[in-house]
VOGU-3710 file (C-alpha; in Angstrom, 3 decimals, decimal comma):
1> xxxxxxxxxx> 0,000/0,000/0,000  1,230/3,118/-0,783  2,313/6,366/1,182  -1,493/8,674/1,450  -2,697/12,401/1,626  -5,537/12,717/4,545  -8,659/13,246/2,905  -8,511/17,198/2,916  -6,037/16,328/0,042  -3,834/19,244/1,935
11> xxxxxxxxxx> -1,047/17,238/3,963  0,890/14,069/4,004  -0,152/11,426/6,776  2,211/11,222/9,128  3,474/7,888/10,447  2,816/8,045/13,364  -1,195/8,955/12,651  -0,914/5,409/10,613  -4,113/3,456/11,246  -2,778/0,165/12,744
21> xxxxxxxxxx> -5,453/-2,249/11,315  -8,451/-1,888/9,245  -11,406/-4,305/8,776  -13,570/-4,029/5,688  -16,636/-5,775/6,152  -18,420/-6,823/2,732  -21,634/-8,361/3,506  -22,407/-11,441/1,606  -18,419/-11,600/0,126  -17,482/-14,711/-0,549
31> xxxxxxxxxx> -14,894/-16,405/-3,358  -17,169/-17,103/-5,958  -18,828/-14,281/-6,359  -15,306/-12,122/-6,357  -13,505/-14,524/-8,659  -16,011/-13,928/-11,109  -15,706/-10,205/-10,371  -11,882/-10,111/-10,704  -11,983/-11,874/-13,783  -14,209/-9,222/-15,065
41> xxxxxxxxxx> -11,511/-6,113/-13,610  -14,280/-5,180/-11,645  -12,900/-5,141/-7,751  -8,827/-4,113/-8,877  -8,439/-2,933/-4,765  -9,781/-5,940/-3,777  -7,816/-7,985/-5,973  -4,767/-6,664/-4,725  -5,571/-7,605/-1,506  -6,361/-10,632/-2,379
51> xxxxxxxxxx> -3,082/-11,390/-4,418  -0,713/-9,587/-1,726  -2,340/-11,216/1,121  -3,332/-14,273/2,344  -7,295/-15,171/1,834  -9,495/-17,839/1,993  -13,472/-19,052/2,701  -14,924/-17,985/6,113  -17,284/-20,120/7,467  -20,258/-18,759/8,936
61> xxxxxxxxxx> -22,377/-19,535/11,605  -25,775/-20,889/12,057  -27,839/-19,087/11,226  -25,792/-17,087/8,492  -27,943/-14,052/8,732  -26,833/-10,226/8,933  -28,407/-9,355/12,175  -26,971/-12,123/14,128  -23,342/-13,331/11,873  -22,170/-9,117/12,370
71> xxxxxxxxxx> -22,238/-9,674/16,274  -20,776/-13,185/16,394  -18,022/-11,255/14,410  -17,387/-8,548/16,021  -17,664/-10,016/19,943  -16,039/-13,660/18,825  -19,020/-15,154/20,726  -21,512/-17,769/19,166  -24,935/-16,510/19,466  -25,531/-18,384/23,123
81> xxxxxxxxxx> -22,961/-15,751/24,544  -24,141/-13,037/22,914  -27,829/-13,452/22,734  -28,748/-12,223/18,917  -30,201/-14,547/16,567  -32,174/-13,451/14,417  -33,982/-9,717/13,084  -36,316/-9,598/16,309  -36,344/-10,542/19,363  -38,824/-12,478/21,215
91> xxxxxxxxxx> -40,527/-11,505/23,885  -43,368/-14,402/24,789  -45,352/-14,731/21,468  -44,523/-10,714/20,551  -41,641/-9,645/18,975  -38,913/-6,449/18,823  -36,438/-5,917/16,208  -32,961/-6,483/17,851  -30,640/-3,482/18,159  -27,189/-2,975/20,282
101> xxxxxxxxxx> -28,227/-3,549/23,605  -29,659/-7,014/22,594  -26,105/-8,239/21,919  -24,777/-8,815/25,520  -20,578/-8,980/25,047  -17,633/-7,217/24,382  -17,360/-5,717/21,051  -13,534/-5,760/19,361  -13,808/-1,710/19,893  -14,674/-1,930/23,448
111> xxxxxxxxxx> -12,104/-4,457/24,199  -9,323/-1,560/22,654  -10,639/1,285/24,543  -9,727/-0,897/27,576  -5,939/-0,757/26,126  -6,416/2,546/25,536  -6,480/2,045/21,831  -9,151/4,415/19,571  -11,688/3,029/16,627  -13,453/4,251/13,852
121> xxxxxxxxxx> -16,674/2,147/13,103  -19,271/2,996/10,341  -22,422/1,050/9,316  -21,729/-2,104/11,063  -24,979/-3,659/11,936  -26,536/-4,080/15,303  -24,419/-1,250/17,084  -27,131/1,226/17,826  -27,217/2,663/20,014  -22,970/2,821/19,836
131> xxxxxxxxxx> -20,768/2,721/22,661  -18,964/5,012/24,559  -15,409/4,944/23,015  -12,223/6,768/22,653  -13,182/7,123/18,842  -16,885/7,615/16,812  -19,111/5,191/15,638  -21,909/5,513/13,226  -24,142/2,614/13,579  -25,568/1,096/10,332
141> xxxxxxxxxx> -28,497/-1,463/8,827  -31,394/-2,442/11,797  -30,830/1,269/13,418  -32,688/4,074/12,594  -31,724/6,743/10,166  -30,218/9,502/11,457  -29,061/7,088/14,539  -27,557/8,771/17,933  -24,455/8,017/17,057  -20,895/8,930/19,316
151> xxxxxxxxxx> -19,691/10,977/19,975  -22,856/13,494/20,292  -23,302/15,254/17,314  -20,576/13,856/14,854  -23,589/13,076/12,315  -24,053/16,256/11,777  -20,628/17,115/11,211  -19,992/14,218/9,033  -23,089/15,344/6,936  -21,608/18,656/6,817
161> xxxxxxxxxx> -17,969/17,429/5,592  -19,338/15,388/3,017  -22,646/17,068/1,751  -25,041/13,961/2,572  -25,042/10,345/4,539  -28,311/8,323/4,812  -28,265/4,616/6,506  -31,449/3,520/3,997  -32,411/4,668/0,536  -34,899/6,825/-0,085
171> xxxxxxxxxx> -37,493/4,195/-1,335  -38,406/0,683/0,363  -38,653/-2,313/-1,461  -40,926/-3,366/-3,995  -41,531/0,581/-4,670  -42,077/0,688/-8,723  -42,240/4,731/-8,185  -38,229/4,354/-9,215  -36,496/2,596/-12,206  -34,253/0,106/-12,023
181> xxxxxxxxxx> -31,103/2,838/-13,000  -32,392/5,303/-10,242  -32,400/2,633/-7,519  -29,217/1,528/-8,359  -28,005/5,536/-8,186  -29,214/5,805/-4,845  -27,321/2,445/-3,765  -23,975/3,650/-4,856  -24,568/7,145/-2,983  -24,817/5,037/-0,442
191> xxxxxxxxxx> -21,736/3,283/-0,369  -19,949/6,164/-1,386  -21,354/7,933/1,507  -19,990/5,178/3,747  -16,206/5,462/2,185  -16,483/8,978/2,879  -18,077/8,971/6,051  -15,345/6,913/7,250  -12,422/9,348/5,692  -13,453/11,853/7,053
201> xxxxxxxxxx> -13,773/10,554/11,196  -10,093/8,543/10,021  -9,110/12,032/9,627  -10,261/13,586/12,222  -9,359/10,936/14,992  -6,901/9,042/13,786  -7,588/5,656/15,263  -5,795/2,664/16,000  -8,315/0,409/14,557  -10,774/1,042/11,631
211> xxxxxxxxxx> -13,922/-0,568/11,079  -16,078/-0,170/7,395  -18,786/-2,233/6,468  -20,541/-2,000/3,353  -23,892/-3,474/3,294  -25,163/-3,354/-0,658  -23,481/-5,564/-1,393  -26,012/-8,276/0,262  -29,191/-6,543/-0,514  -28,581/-6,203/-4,351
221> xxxxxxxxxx> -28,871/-10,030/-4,801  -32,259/-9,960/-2,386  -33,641/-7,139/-4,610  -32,423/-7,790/-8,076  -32,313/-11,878/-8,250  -28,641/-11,731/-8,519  -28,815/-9,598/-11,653  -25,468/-9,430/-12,336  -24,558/-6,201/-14,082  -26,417/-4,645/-11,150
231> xxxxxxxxxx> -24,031/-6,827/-8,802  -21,211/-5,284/-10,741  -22,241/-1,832/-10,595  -22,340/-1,751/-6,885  -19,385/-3,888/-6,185  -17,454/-1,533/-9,138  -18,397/1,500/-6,197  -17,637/-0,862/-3,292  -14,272/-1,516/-4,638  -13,909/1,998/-5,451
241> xxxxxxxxxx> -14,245/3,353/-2,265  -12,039/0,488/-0,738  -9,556/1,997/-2,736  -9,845/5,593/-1,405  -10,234/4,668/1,885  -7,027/2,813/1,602  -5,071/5,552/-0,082  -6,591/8,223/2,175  -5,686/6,133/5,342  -2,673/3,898/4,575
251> xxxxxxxxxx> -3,360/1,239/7,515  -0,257/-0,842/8,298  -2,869/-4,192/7,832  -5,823/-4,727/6,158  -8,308/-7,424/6,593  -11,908/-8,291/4,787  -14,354/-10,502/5,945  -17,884/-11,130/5,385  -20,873/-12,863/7,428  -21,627/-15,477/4,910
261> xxxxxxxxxx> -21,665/-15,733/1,466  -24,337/-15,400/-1,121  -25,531/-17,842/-3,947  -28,971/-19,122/-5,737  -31,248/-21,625/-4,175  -31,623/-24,196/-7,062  -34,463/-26,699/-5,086  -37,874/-25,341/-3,685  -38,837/-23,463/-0,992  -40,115/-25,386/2,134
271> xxxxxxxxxx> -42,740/-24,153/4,023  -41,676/-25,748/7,473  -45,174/-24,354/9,290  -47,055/-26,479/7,016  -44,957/-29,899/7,520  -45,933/-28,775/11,459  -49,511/-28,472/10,968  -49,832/-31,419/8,910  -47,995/-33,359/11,782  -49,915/-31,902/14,451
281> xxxxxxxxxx> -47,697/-29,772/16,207  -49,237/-26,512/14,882  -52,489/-24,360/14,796  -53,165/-21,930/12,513  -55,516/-18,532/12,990  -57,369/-16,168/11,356  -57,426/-12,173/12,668  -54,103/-11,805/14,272  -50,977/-9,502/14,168  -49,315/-11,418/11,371
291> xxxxxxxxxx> -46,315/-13,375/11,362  -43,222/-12,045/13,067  -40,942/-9,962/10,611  -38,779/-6,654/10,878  -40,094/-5,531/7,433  -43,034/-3,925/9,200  -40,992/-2,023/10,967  -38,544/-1,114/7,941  -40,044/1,892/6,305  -40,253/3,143/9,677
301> xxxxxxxxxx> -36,758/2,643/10,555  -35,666/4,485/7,163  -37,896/7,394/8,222  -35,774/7,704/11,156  -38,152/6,499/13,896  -36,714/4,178/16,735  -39,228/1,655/15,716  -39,061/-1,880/17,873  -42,323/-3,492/18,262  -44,796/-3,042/15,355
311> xxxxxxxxxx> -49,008/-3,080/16,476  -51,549/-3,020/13,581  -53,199/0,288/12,293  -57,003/0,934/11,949  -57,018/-0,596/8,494  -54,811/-3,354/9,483  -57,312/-4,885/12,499  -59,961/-4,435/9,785  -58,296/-6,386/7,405  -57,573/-8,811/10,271
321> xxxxxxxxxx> -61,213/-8,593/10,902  -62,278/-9,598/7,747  -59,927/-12,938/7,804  -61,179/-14,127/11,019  -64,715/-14,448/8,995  -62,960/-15,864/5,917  -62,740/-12,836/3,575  -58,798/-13,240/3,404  -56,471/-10,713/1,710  -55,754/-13,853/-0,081
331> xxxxxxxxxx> -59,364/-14,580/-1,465  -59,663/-10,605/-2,383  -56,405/-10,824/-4,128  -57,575/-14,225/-5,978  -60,320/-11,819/-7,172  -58,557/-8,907/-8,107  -56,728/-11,272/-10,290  -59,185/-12,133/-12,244  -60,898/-8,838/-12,734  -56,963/-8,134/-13,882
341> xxxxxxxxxx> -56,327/-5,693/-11,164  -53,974/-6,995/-8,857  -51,246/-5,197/-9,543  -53,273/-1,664/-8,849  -54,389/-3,402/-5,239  -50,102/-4,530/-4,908  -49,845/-0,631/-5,410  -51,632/0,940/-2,700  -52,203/-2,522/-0,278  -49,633/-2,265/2,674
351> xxxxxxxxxx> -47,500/-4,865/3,795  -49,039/-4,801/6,924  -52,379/-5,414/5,661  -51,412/-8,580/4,105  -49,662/-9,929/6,624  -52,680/-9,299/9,531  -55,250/-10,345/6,550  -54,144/-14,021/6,257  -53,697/-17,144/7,868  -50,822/-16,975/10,190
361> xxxxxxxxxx> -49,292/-19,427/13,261  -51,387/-19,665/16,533  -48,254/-19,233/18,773  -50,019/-20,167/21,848  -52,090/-22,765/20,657  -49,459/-24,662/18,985  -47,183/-27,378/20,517  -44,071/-26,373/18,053  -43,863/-24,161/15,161  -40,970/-21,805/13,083
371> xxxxxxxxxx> -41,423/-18,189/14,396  -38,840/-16,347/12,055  -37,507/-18,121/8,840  -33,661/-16,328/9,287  -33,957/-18,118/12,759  -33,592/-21,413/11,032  -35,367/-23,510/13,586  -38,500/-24,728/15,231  -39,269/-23,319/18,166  -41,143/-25,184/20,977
381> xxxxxxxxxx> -44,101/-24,187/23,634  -43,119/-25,144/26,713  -45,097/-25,136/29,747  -43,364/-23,278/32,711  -41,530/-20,997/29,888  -43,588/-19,722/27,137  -46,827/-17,545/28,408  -49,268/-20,455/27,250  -47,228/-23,409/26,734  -48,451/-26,783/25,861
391> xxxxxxxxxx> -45,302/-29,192/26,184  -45,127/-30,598/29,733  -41,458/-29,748/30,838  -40,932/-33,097/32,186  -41,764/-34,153/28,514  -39,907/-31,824/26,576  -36,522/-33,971/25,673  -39,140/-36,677/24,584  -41,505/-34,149/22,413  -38,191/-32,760/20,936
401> xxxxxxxxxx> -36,647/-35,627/20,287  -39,926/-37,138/17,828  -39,987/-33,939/16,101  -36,456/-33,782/15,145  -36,779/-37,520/13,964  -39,609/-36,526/12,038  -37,963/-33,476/10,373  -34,837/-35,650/9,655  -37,530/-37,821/7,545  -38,673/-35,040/5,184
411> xxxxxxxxxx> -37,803/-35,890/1,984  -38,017/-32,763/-1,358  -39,746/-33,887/-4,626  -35,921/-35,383/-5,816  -36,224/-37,749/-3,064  -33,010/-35,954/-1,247  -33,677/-35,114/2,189  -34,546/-31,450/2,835  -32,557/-30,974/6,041  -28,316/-32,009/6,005
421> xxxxxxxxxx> -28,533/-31,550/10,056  -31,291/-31,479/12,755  -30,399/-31,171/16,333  -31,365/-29,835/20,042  -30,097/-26,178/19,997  -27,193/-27,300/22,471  -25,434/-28,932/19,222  -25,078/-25,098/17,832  -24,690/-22,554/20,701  -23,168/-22,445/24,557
431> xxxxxxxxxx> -23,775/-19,578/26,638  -26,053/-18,046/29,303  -28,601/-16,929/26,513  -29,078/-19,947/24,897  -32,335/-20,175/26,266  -33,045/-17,485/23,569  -32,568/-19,741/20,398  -34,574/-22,094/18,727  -35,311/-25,442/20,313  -34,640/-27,518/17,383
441> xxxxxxxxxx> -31,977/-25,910/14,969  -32,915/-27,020/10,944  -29,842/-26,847/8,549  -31,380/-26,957/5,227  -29,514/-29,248/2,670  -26,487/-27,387/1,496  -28,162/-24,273/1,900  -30,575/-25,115/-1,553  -33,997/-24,816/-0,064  -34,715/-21,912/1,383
451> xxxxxxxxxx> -36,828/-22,122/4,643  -40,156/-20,300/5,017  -42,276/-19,736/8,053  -45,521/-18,971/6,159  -48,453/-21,424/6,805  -49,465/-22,723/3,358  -51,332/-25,469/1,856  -48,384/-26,719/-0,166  -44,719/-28,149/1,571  -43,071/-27,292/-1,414
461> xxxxxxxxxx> -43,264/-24,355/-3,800  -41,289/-22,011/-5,928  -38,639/-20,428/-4,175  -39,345/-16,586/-2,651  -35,929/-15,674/-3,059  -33,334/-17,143/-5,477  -30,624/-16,005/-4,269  -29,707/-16,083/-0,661  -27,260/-16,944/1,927  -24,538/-19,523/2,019
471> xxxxxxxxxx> -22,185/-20,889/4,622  -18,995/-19,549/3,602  -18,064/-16,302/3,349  -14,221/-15,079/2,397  -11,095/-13,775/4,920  -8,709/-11,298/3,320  -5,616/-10,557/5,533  -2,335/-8,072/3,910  -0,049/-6,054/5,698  2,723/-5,504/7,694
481> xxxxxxxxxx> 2,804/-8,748/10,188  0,635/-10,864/7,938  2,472/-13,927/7,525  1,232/-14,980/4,290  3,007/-18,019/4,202  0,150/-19,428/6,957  -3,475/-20,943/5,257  -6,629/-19,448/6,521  -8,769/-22,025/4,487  -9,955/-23,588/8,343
491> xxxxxxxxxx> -11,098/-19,712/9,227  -14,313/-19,064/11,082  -16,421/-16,769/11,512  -15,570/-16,433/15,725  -11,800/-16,330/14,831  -11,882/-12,292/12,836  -12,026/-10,719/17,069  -9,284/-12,349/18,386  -6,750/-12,279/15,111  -7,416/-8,484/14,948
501> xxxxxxxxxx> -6,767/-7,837/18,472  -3,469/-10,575/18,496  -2,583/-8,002/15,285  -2,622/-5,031/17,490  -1,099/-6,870/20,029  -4,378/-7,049/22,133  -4,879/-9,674/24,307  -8,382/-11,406/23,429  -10,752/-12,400/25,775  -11,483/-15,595/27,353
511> xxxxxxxxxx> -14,853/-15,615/26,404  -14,082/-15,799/22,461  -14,688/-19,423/20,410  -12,593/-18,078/18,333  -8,755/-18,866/17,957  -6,015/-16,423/16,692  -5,601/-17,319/12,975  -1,611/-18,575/12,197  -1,230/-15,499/10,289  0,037/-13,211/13,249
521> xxxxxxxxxx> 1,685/-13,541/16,693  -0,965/-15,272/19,275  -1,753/-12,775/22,267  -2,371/-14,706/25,411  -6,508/-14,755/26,325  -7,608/-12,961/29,302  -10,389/-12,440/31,108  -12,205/-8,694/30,886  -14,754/-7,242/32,849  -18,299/-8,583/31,809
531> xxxxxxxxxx> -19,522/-6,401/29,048  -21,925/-3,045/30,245  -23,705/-1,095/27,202  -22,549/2,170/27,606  -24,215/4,252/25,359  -25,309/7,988/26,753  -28,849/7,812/27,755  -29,742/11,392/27,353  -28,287/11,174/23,538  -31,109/8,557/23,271
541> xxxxxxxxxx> -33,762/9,869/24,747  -33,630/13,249/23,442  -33,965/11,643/19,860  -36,442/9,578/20,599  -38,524/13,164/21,903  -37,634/14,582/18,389  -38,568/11,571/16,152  -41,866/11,622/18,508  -42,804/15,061/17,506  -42,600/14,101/14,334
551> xxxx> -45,156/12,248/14,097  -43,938/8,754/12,301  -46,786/6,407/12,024  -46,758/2,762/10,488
//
């Protein structure tokens, strides 16, 4: 890497101001999809990295999802020690979309401000509200927009350095108000805005340890079915701004990583809610809130409100109303369809309407049942735990036990089994909030069916999303105390904490299932002070008052 102007473009950076290790965080990144890229001189940062390093696949955990992968990152933890695992939250049969103070352990940046060591972190999910560090972090995807952010007020002044930063575009999915060229405008403003962003506070505060995480690069396959000259496009301005960051900061090592990796789902979609019912493990309503999902409480989170639990509107009971005496959103759209109007209804029908105006899961009258697909489980109702639950707890190894045999028995339409692993939630994660996972964890068979939680009619049928996530990911490690003479091809997911902190000479903490990657000098492990959120309060509170007076309603 070469010797860097600050990004005023007005002085050299001195060496001393060097940052001492940066991690890029590409969601989704993984080695096929950047192969394919670097054939096509699409990612030529990246590529150098890749050739003057050492890299490799990353496995990911289970489940390889965004909102619970970022924190097993970051802490080192598995999801039993650190409490995320999934979008929401459960809290009996409701639900809250998971922020910051959901994940319960030591983040790598709180772990250096103990050494006295400064970060930088921008738009890494699950970190709002941020910590109190010597540094700033701007918390990214599952926040709010305009997040409190630390330290008090650097939004603002990062908005006024670079003209404009937004944590959501300006339009929610599905929105046909846009083409497909203006969407994919407003997605590379918004990774520029994170390379930026992140020049700018590098700049400013000259940190140890640097922290940039670029989102898009996920969502564009969820959005646009893998299209790939829109996969290029953003990746082109991912790879761009990798570049600038890199020139602008000149950090002694560099390191990528991702939270899984990203490919099509070539077999059918399994509806697991239905396999339930059919077995008799599962009831089914008519007039309720709707099926657990954060997507309710998206557009509200990209209008800036602190939105965590989602209740219907006025329309939204009536819809729910309606279904409980059979008139079903699905019926009226079965109609529409004929009279050739469904596509006007799609138009001005919200999502929330749909949801509350179909059949959905009777959480308390069921005996077991899948509450959130990302979860990737089955989730039982236990008496003594769950507000209404069914399963005897002296019964509850035997119940679980028949319903993961039966599981292991489902078979797709090729005659291949649908699962490559069942098995009691103990299998997957250790830790004091274990009790928060699924009961039964459901692996689907090398990640080709994807798993819904929608009650249907059908087990099997056409899949929602093509392309989705994959076990492994990709490591990228260059630099100045790489050893790239080491492999990385065994690298997981818990090992990125504690090989950043042994590269900054850190010791790593006790705590981590991780291991420090052969790449650089083990530190010894150590055991830290139990983590304490320490986010300011008042900076939260006086936001929420603001976003109130405006008025933001679902």
């Amino acid at each position: 890497m070469k010797a860097t102007v600050s990004n005023d473009g007005q002085h050299p950076t001195q060496d001393g101001d060097r940052m001492e290790a940066l991690l890029i965080g590409i969601d989704a990144g993984c080695l096929s999809v950047f192969d394919r890229l670097a054939e096509e001189n699409v990612i030529p940062h990246l590529q150098s990295l890749l050739e003057d390093g050492v890299a490799g696949p990353l496995e990911s955990q289970v489940p390889p999802w965004t909102p619970s992968a970022w924190p097993s990152m970051f802490t080192g933890v598995n999801p039993g020690k650190h409490g995320v695992y999934g979008f929401t939250g459960f809290d009996g049969y409701d639900f809250h979309v998971v922020k910051g103070n959901d994940v319960k352990a030591h983040r790598l940046w709180t772990l250096l401000d103990q050494h006295d060591r400064s970060s930088v972190v921008v738009n890494v999910p699950v970190t709002h509200p941020p910590d109190e560090i010597e540094g700033a972090i701007i918390p990214g995807f599952i926040g709010p927009e305009n997040p409190p952010c630390h330290p008090e007020g650097i939004l603002d002044d990062v908005r006024d350095a670079i003209s404009e930063y937004r944590v959501y575009p300006r339009y929610s999915r599905g929105d046909d108000s846009l083409s497909d060229a203006e969407k994919m405008d407003e997605y590379c403003t918004l990774v520029r805005m994170r390379g930026e962003a992140f020049q700018y506070l590098s700049d400013r505060f000259h940190p140890d340890f640097g922290f940039l995480q670029f989102q898009k690069t996920d969502t564009v396959f969820h959005e646009f079915d893998g299209d790939w000259e829109k996969v290029k496009q953003v990746y082109a301005a991912t790879d761009e701004q990798i570049g600038a960051v890199l020139e602008a900061c000149d950090p002694r090592r560099v390191f990528v990583a991702s939270d899984h990796g990203m490919g099509r789902y070539e077999k059918p979609e399994f509806r697991v809610n239905a396999f339930l019912e059919d077995a008799g493990y599962l009831e089914t309503t008519l007039g309720g809130k709707g099926m657990p999902t954060w997507n309710v409480m998206r557009d509200d989170l990209r209008d800036g409100e602190q939105a965590e639990t989602w209740e219907p509107s006025t329309t939204e009971r009536l819809a729910a109303s309606l279904a409980s005496v059979g008139i079903t959103t699905h019926r009226i759209g079965q109609v529409l369809e004929r009279l050739g109007l469904v596509d006007v209804a799609k138009a001005r029908v919200p999502d929330g309407v749909v949801r509350t105006g179909n059949e959905q899961v009777d959480f308390p009258a069921s005996t077991a049942y899948v509450r959130a697909r990302t979860e990737l489980g089955v989730r039982m109702n236990v008496e003594g735990r769950d507000p209404a639950g069914k399963v005897p707890s002296a019964e509850y190894e035997t119940v679980r036990a028949e319903l993961i045999e039966e599981l292991e028995s489902v078979t797709a339409p090729d005659g291949e089994p649908v699962f490559q692993e069942v098995a009691p939630r103990e299998a997957f994660f250790e830790g004091p909030y274990t009790d928060r996972a699924v009961d039964i964890v459901t692996v689907p068979n090398d990640f080709q069916h994807f798993l819904s939680a929608q009650p249907s009619e059908q087990y099997f049928v056409e899949t929602t999303e093509p392309w989705n996530h994959k076990l492994d990911g990709i490591f990228v490690a260059a630099g100045d105390g790489i050893d790239e003479t080491r492999s990385v091809d065994a690298a997981h997911l818990f090992d990125i904490a504690p090989t950043i902190l042994a590269s900054l000479d850190v010791p790593y903490s006790d705590r981590m299932d991780g291991r420090v990657l052969p790449i650089v000098e083990p530190t010894e492990a150590i055991a830290y002070p139990s983590y304490v959120s320490t986010e300011r309060k008042s900076v939260d509170s006086a936001v929420e008052s603001r976003l109130e007076e405006l008025g933001y309603v679902e």
